[in-house]
GUMIZA-271959 format. One record per residue (C-alpha): x, y, z; residue in three letters. Coordinates in steps of 0.001 Angstrom, whole numbers, plus 500000, padded with zeros to 6 digits. Example, Ala and Ser with C-alpha at 12.3 -4.5 7.8 and 13.67 -1.06 7.14 Angstrom:
! residues 2
512300495500507800ala 513670498940507140ser 
***
This chain:
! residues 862
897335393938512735unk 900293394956515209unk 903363394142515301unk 905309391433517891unk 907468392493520182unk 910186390728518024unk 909219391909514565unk 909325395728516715unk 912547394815517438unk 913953394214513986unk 912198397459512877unk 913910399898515910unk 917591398069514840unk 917522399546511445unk 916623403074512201unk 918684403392514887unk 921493402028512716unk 920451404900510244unk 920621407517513019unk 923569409726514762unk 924110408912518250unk 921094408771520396unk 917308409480519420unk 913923409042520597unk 911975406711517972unk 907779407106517886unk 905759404912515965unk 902953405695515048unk 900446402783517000unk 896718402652516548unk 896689399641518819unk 897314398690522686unk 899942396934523767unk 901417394571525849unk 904943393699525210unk 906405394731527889unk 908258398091528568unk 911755397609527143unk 913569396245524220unk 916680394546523224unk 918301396560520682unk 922394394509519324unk 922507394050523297unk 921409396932524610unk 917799397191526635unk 916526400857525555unk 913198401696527526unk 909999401284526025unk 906459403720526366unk 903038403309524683unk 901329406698524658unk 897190406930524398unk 897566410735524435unk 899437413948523958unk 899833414607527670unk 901293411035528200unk 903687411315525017unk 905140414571526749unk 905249412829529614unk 907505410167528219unk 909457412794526272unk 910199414416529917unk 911529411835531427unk 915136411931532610unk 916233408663530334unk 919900408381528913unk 920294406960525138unk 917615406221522620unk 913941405141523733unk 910681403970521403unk 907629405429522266unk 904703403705520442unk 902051406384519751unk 898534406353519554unk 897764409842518248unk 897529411167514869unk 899900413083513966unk 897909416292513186unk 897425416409516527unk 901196416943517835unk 902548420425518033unk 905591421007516097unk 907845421048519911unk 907178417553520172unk 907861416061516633unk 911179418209516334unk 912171416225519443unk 911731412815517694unk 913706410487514833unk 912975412193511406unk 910642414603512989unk 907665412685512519unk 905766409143513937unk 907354406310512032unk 904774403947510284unk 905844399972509811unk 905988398684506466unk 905242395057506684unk 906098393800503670unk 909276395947503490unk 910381394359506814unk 909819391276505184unk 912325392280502489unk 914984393164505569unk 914118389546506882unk 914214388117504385unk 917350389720502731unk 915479390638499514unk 915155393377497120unk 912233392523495588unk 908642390912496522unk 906900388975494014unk 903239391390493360unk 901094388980493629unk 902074388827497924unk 900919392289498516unk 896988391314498172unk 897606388788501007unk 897456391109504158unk 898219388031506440unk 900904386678504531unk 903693389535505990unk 902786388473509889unk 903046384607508715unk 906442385082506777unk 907754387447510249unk 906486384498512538unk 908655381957511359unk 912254381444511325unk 914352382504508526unk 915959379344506500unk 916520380080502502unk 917729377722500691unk 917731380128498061unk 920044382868497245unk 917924385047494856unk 917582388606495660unk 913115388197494636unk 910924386448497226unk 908767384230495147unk 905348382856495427unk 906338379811495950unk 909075380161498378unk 906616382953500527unk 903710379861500195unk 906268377495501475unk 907683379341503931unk 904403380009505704unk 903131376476504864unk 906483374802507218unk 905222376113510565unk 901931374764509708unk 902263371172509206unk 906048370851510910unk 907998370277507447unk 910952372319506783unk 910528375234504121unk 911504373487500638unk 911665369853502011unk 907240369110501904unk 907193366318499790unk 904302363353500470unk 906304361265502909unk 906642364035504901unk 903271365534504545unk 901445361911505233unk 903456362572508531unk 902226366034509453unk 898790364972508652unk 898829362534511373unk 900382364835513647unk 899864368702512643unk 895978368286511962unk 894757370678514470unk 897002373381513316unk 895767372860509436unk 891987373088510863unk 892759376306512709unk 893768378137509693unk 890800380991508176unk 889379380056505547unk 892028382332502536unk 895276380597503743unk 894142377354503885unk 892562377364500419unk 895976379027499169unk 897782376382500831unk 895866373413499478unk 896251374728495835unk 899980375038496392unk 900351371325497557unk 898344370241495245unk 900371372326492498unk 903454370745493801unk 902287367237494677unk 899648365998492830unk 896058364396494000unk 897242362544496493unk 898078365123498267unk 894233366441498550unk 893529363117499357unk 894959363437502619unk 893980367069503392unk 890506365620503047unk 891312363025505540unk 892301365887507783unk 889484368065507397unk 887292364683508179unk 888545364046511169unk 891058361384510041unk 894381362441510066unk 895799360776513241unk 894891357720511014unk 895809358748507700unk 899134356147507938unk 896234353109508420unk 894043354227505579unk 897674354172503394unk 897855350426504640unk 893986349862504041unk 894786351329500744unk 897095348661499704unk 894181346434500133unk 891624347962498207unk 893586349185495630unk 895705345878494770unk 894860344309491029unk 892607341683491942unk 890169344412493819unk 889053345846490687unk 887231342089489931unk 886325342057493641unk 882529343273494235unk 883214343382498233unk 886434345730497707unk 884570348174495223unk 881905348584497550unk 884685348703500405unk 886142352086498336unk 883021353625498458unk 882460353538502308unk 886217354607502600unk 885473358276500903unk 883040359043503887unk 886634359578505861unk 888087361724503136unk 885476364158503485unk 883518362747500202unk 886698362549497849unk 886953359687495784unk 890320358129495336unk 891790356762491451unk 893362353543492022unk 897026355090491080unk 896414357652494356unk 895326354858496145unk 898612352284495341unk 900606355490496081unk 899389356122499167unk 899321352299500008unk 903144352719499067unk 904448355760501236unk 902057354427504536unk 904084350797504064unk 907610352667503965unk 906425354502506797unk 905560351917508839unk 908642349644508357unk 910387352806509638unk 908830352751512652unk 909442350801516148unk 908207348011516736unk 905580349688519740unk 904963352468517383unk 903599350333514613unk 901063348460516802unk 898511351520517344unk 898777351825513311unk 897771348197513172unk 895131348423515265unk 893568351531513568unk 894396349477510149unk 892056346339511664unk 889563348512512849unk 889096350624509928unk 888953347414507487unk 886488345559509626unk 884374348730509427unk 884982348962505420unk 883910345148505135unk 887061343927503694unk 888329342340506807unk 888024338850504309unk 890826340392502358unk 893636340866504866unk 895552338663503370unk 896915340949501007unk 898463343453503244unk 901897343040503394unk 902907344081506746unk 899941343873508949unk 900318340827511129unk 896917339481510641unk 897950339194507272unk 901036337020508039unk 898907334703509871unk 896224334591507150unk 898555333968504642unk 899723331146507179unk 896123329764507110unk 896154329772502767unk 899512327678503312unk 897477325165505773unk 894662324852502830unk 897690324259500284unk 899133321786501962unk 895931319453502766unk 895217319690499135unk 898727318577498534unk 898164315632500914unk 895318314738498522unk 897378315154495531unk 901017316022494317unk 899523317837491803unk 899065320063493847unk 902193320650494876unk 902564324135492904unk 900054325579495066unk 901999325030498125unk 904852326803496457unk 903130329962495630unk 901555330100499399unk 904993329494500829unk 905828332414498105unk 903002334703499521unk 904169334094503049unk 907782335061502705unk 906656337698500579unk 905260339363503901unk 907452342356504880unk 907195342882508106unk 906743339475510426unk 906845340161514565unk 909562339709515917unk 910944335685516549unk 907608334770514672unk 907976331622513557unk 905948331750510598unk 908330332271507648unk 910558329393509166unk 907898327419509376unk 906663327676505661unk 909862327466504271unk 910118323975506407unk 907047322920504632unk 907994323655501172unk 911065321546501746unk 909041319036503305unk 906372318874500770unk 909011318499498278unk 910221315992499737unk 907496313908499887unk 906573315007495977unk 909489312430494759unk 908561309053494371unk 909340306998497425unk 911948303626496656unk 913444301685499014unk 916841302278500356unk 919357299405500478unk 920096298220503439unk 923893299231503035unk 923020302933502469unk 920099303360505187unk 922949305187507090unk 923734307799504293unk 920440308138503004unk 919490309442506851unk 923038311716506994unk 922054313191503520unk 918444313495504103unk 916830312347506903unk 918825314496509426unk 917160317473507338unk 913625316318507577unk 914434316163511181unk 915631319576511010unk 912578320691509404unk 910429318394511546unk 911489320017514761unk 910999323398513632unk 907347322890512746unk 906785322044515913unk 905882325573516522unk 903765326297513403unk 900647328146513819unk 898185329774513471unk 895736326538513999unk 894995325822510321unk 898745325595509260unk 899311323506512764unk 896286321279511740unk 897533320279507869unk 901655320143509577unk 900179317664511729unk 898797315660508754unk 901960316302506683unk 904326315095509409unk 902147311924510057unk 902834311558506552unk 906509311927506523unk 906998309838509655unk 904866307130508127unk 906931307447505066unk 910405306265506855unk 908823303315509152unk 910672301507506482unk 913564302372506343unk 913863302467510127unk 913067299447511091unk 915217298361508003unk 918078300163510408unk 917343298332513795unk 917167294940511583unk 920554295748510176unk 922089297057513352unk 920727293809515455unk 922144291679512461unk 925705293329513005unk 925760293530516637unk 925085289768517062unk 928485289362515287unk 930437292041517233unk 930277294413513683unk 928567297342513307unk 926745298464510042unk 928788299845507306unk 929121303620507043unk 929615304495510777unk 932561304377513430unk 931576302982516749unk 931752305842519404unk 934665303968521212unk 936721304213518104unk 936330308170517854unk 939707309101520107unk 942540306270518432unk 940887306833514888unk 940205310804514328unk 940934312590517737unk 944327311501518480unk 945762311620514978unk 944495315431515397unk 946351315930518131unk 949787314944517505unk 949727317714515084unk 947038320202516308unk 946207321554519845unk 942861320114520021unk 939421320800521901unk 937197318219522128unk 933323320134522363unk 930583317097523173unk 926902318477523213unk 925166316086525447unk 922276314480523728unk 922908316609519898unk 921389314759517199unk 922350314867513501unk 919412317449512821unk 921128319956515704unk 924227319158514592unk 923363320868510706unk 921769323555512851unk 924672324421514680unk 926980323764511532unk 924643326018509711unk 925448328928512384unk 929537327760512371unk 929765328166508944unk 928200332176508843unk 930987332692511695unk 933655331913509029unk 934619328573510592unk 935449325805508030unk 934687322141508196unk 937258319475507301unk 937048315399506335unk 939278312992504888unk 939288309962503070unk 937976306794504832unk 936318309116507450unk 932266307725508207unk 929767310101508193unk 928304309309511676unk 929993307705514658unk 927568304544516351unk 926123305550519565unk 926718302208522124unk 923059300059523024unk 921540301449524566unk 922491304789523745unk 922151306092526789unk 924645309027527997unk 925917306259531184unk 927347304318528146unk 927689305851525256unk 929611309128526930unk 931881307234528583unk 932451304836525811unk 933598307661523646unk 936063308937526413unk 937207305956527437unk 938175304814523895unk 936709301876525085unk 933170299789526154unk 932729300897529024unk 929843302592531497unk 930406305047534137unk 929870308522535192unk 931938311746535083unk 934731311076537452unk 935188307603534852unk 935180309738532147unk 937699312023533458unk 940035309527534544unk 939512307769531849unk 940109310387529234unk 943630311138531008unk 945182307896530813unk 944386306800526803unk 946983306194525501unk 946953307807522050unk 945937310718524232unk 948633310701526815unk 951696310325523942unk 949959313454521613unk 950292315558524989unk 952995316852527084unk 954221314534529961unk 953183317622532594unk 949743318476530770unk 947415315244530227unk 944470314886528701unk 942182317539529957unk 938569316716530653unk 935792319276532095unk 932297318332532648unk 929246320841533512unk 931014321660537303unk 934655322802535691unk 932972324037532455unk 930473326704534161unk 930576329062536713unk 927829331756536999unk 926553331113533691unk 929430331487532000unk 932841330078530493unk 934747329365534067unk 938496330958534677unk 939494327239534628unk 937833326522531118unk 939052329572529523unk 942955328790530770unk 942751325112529509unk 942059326695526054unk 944149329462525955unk 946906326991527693unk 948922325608524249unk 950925323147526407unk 947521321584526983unk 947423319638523813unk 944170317716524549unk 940940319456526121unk 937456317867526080unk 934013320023527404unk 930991318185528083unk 928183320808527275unk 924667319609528727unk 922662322357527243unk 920392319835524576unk 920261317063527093unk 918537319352529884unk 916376320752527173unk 915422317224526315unk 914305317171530055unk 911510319926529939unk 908282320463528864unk 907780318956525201unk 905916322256524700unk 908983324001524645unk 910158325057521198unk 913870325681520975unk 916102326779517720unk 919514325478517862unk 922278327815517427unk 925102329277518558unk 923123331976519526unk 920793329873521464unk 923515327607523106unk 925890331219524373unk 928432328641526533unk 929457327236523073unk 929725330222521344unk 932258331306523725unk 934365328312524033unk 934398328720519688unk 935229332069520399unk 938288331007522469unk 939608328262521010unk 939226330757517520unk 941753332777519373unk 944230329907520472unk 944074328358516911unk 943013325032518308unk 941354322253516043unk 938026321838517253unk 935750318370517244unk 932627318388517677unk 930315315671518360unk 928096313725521020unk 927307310954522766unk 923716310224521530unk 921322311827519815unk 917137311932520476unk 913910311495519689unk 911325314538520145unk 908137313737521376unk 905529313645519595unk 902025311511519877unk 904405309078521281unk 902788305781523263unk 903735304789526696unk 904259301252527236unk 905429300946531438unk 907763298675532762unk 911373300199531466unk 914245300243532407unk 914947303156530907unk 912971305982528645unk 913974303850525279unk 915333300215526618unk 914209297407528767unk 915161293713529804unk 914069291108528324unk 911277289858530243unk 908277290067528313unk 907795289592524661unk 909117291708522064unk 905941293914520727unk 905620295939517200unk 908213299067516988unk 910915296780519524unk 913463294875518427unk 915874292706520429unk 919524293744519993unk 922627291073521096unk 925981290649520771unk 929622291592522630unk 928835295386522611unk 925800294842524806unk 926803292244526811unk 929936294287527657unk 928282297036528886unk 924684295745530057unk 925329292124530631unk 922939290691528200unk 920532291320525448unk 918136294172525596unk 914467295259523799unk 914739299013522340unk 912300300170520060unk 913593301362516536unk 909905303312516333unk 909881307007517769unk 906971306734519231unk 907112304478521588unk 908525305261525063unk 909315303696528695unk 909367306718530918unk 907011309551531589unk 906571312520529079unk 908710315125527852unk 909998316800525319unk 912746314399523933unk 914087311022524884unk 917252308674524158unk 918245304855524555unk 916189303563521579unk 917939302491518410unk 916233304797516249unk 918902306565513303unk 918154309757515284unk 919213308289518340unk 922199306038516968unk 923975307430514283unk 926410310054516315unk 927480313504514297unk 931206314289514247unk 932530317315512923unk 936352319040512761unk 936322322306512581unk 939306325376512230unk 939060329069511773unk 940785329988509002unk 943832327346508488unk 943749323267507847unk 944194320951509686unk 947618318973509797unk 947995314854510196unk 950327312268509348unk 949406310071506138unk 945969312175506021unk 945253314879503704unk 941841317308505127unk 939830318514502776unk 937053321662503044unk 933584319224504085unk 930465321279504721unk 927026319636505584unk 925827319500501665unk 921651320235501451unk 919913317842499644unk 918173319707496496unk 914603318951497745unk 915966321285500710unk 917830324079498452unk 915461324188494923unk 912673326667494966unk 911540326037491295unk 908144324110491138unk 908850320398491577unk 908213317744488259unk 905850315057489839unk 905637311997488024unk 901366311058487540unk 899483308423488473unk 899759305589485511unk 896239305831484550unk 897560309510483166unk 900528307873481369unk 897834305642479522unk 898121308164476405unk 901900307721476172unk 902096303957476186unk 903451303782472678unk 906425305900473082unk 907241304411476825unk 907005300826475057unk 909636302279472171unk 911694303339474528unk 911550300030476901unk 912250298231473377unk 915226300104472330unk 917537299617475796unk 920482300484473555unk 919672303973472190unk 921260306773473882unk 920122310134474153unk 922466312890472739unk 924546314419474924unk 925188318342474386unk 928939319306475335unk 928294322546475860unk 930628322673478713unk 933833321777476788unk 933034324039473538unk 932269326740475520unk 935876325591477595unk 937276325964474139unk 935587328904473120unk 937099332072472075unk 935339334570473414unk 935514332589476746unk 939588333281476256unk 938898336858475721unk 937224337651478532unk 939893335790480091unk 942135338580479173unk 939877341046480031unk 939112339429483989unk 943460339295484148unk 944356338882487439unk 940901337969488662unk 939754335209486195unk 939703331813487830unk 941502328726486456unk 940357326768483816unk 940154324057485654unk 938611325798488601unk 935585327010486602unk 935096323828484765unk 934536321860488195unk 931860325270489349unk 930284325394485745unk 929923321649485711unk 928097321539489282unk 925865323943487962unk 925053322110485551unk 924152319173487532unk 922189321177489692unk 920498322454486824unk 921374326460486955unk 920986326513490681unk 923141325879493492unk 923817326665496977unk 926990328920497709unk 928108326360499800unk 927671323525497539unk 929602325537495098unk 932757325201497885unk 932645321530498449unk 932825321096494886unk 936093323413494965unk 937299322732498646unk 937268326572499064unk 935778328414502611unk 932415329961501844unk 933284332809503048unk 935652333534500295unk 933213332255497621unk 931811336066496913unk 934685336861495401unk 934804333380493319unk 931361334126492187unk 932236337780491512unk 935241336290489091unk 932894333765487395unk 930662337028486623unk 933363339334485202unk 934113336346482769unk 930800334942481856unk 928235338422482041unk 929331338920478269unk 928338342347476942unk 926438342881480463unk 923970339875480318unk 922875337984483419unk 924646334610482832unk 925854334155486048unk 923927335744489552unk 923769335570492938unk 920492335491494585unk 920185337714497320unk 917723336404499341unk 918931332833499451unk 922258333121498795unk 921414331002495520unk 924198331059492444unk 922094330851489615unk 923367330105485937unk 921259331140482866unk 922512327743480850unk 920202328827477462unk 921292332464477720unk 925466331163477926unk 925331329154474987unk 923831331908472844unk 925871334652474141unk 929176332142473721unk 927665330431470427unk 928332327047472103unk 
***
């Protein structure tokens, strides 16, 4: 085998660094050549000659050259007279020692034996770049393997491990196939000497023909090869088929999980674009395997996501048949988050997690709500089925959508109740000029909360057009992950009343106004300048400030004029009218929209500058809505939710009287209190009715980072509060049917008989208050233990929520920011993890503070 041109070159630079000035160096060269006539010898190009004879070596040896040359010769030596080889280096042809190049090269002294019988191994080892990471003075077996192994399959010498040889099997399998027959046999045994099985595993795949799918076969793999396949007859037989791509070679079920392991990390590595040709080879290969059936188990493919999806669907309409069953729709909601790799803005995971909650929800036994707390039983729970009701809007695939269809028939069905319990209650009070307990009419808003605010705070005033209370969590949600904090005080409602009919006309201009009245934007503007609670919190020069959608906008964005009001701290008082949900409302009701701040980029900006001025912010609307949904039309409205009078009042309407209406519409109006009826022609929301979605008004005040100032009112830290059915994710206790309580009839009757007996209460929470290894650790926390009192209230929470509770919940309860409740949770571990044990944890994934009870008291001895 001859040398290259560059492995020449490192032979010529040591003898001419052992020689004195210049010399003519001949090689003795059995072979042609075609190098080229020169080299480039520490800079210097010295010419180059290849002589076939002894008349063309004297030739070169004639030639009128200045400094050293090579001449590469192709005669035996023998046959030179003793003229010429006294005229070259050493007087004699120089002959090329491979392996003791390699040595130079290598900067060795020794060569392990076991090289030598190798003859290709010295051209491999001069082919490649140099790159020890060792600095022994013996090149090894393994490091010469190596070393000629990295050019091969693209690895770096020393770094081949599986991850990266799963890799160059996908892309380096024509270079592996190429190799004779002795180095690729040498090569195998080292990999598989260094990395086990597996590792033959995928050279088969190679030498079948499969390594630009060998990632695919990893994620088939994980199918195959997960526990329940062993018991499955269609995945054994699926195993079987799979060894024709690994040229025959059967895989154990550890090699297979492996595999199925590195191909997963692999993929969720990967781009989004690169992963889809992986998924498709993934699909194909399964459907050719027969186990298509089973891609459900994968936990990245997307078919799997949306099979799981389907099991969820099945879960639920057995639910719908039975709460019993309600476990089952846990575990699919389990498998479905449990998917690692959803597509992008899928809605799926959303979805199922929406479900759950729903399901849950529905799991309690139903009672009816007094009429005096239909208001806070919607605020504390039926603006979250909302919230979960308008997100399944987009479930799919079609089985899921089919059994959410059922299961929000169900709910909806579930509150006729208490909603037309609402309209009776709200036409009861109107007739008398009152409105039902637990809300502030919308007129009331600017003397009562807005313009107390103001005398002490510069104040923005954000309303969002048509936001409901099931946005208005939504957006809260998204506020709160900013850092913003929400504030309430004593006496403040939940909900402000949206005028009848709640229409933006009347009930936005009621609520600037400070006053009954109906009108359009210049009326609300003027308006809003000249109240009087307004005009005295503000200076003389700078009124009340009011910008609707014209002022508020330009090109998209936050207008100059918008962003100087804010910034502007002599203008006490500015109000924004943001139209964002009320357009959407307008649309297609196939539209699916996620409220955010993300989603709604005009509000996160005017947050983002009033953050910056330090101004209070309110925020709140003028009405909320009703999505459609199934809804009926009946024609003849006056509006999409109200009409007149003038025919008779049908089931889902109600009339609605009294001083409010007649000062704005003149008399006394039908609205439907049902969602589903409507006036107008379809879309994807409506207003005007006298629904709770549509009435009942959210109000929020909200700072970033400070609290709120007032005079005779003390804020306190008020964040939206989840219901539990929303938060829990243990399995929910449903109570059976009474024909399954027949066997316990005796002990229900004992109980029924004995109304005074009490059931022992366990005071864990003061012992363990009292405790002194609770004082101990005290000492040990110092600085960072919390105060008694302070983990009392957080233990005692926990408690009620039976070990699990929401981070924010945990705030509330305190009045502390959640934002700085990761280091209040880190403080209640450093005192209660005694000798290391998990009392006290903080969920990752849901942000869940969970609090072993059982494990406290025996750790504490309470």
């Amino acid at each position: 085998m001859s040398l290259s041109l560059c492995q020449l070159e490192i032979h010529v630079t040591e003898a001419l660094h052992q020689a004195r000035g210049p010399v003519t160096v001949a090689y003795a060269w059995p072979h042609d050549w075609s190098g080229g006539d020169s080299l480039t010898i520490d800079g210097a190009t010295l010419p180059l000659h290849h002589c076939g004879s002894p008349l063309e070596l004297r030739e070169a040896l004639s030639l009128d050259e200045v400094g050293s040359r090579v001449l590469l010769v192709s005669v035996p030596e023998n046959r030179l007279g003793q003229d010429v080889l006294g005229r070259l280096f050493r007087h004699r042809l120089l002959h090329v020692d491979r392996w003791q190049l390699v040595q130079d090269v290598y900067d060795v002294r020794q060569v392990d034996p076991r090289l030598f019988s190798l003859a290709w191994m010295p051209d491999m080892l001069l082919a490649v770049p140099v790159r020890r990471n060792s600095s022994a003075t013996v090149l090894t077996y393994d490091e010469a393997m190596e070393s000629c192994l990295a050019p091969v399959l693209g690895i770096d010498a020393g770094q081949i491990d599986l991850e990266r040889l799963l890799v160059a099997c996908e892309q380096s399998s024509q270079r592996w196939t190429e190799l004779n027959a002795e180095p690729r046999a040498l090569f195998r045994q080292q990999l598989l000497g260094r990395l086990g099985p597996l590792a033959e595993a995928l050279l088969a795949a190679m030498e079948a023909g499969s390594g630009h799918a060998v990632v695919a076969i990893g994620l088939v793999c994980e199918i195959l090869y997960a526990p329940v396949a062993a018991k499955t007859l269609e995945l054994r037989d699926a195993r079987v088929r799979l060894e024709q791509r690994l040229n025959g070679f059967r895989l154990k079920e550890t090699d297979g999980r492996q595999w199925a392991d590195i191909a997963k990390r692999n993929v969720l590595e990967r781009s989004p674009l690169a992963r889809q040709e992986v998924f498709r080879l993934t699909v194909e290969l399964l459907d050719v395997l027969g186990a298509s059936d089973f891609i459900g188990i994968s936990a990245v493919l997307p078919e799997s996501l949306e099979h799981r999806l389907s099991e969820l669907g099945d879960a639920v309409v057995k639910f719908l048949r039975s709460p019993d069953a309600l476990p089952s729709v846990d575990a699919a909601v389990k498998h479905v988050l449990a998917h690692e790799l959803p597509p992008s803005e899928h809605p799926g995971p959303e979805c199922a997690q929406m479900v759950a909650r729903l399901c849950r929800r529905e799991a309690k036994p139903g009672t009816s709500i007094p009429a005096a707390d239909l208001v806070n039983d919607y605020v504390t729970n039926g603006a979250w089925e909302d919230w979960a009701r308008r997100t399944l809007r987009g479930a799919r695939p079609e089985a899921l959508a089919r059994a959410v269809t059922k299961l929000l028939d169900r709910v909806a069905t579930q509150r006729m109740a208490s909603d037309e319990a609402f309209a009776a209650a709200l036409a009861q009070t109107a007739a008398i000029g009152d409105v039902p307990r637990g809300v502030l009419p919308i007129e009331a808003a600017l003397h009562t909360v807005v313009a107390l605010l103001a005398r002490h705070n510069p104040l923005l005033m954000v309303v969002m057009d048509g936001m409901s209370q099931d946005v208005y969590l939504a957006i809260a949600d998204s506020l709160m992950k900013r850092g913003w904090n929400s504030w309430t005080r004593e006496g403040l409602p939940g909900a402000l009343l949206a005028t009848t009919p709640s229409v933006t006309e009347c009930s936005r201009t009621s609520l600037f106004a400070g006053r009954l009245m109906k009108g359009a934007a210049n009326q609300e503007r003027h308006a809003f300048a000249q109240h009087e609670d307004l005009k005295r919190a503000s200076r003389a020069s700078k009124p009340p400030l009011l910008l609707h959608k014209a002022g508020l906008e330009q090109s998209h964005q936050l207008s100059a004029e918008a962003a100087q009001a804010i910034a502007d701290m002599d203008q006490r008082v500015v109000g924004l009218v943001i139209n964002a949900i009320d357009d959407a409302l307008a649309k297609s009701e196939q539209v699916r929209i996620d409220w955010t701040l993300e989603s709604i980029p005009l509000l996160a900006e005017v947050l983002e500058q009033a953050r910056r001025a330090g101004r209070t912010v309110v925020i709140t609307s003028d009405h909320g809505h009703v999505l459609e949904r199934q809804s009926i039309l009946r024609p003849d409205g006056e509006g999409e939710r109200w009409r007149l009078t003038g025919r008779p009042v049908e089931q889902g309407e109600i009339i609605i009287t009294g001083s409010r209406i007649d000062a704005l519409m003149g008399g006394p109006l039908v609205e439907p209190w049902s969602e589903r009826l409507r006036y107008a022609g379809k879309k994807n929301g409506y207003h005007g009715g006298v629904s709770r979605q549509e009435m009942l008004v959210p109000f929020g005040i909200w700072t970033s980072g400070y609290q709120p100032e007032a005079e005779g009112a003390e804020f306190r830290v008020d964040y939206p509060t989840a219901p539990s059915w929303w938060t829990a994710t243990e399995e929910v206790a449903v109570v059976p049917p009474a024909t399954k309580l027949a066997g316990r009839r005796g002990s229900l009757v004992a109980q029924a008989n004995d109304l005074f007996s009490m059931p022992p209460v366990d005071d864990w929470l003061s012992r363990l208050m009292a405790s002194p290894s609770l004082a101990r650790q005290r000492e040990r926390a110092g600085r960072m233990a919390l105060a008694p009192e302070r983990l009392h209230i957080l233990l005692d929470k926990l408690q009620q929520q039976r070990g699990r509770c929401s981070i924010e919940q945990m705030a509330v309860a305190i009045g502390q920011p959640p934002l700085r409740m990761r280091g209040v949770i880190s403080a209640m571990e450093r005192m209660l993890n005694l000798d290391g044990f998990p009392i006290v944890t903080l969920e990752p994934g849901s942000g869940m503070v969970l609090l072993d009870i059982p494990l406290l008291k025996t750790q504490f001895l309470v």
